[in-house]
Wavefront OBJ file of the C-alpha trace (Angstrom):
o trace
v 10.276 -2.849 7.105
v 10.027 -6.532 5.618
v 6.638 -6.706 7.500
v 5.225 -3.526 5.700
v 6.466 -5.093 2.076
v 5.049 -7.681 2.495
v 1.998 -5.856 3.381
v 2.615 -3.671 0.285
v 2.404 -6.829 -2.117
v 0.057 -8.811 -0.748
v -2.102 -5.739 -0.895
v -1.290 -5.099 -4.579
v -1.501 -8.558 -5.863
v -6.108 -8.287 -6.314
v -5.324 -4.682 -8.206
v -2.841 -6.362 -10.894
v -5.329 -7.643 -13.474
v -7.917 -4.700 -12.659
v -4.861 -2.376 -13.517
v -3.902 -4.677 -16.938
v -7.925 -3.879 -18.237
v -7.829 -0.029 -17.025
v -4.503 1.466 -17.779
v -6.079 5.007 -17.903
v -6.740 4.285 -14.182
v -2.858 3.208 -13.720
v -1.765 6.761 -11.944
v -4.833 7.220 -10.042
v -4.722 3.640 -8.628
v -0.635 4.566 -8.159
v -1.736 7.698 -6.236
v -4.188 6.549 -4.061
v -1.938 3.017 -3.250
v 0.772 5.432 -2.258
v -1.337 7.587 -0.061
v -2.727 4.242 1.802
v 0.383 2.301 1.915
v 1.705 6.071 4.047
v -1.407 5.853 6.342
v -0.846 2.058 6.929
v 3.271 3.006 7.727
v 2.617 5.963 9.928
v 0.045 3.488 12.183
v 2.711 0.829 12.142
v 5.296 3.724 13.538
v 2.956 4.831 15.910
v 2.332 1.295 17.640
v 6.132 0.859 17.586
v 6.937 4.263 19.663
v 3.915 3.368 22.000
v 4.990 -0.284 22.541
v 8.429 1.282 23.636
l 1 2 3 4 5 6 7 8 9 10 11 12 13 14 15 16 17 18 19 20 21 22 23 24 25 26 27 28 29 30 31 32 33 34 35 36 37 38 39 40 41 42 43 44 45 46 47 48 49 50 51 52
């Protein structure tokens, strides 16, 4: 888990001043992050039961 937050905030660190100029874009960026950050998790899991 400290492997995928890591992942998480190194990943969000680029959007932070792109989010700052285009707060309409806040939720949408939020949505989509969330829906990446899931795809990214569920290949981690995958690897994990494999490697077993």
């Amino acid at each position: 888990y400290r492997l995928i937050y890591k992942i998480i905030l190194f990943k969000k660190r680029p959007f932070l001043p792109f989010i700052k100029e285009y707060n309409n874009n806040y939720f949408i960026l939020i949505k989509l992050g969330i829906l990446y950050y899931y795809k990214i998790f569920l290949k981690i899991a995958e690897l994990s039961i494999f490697n077993k």
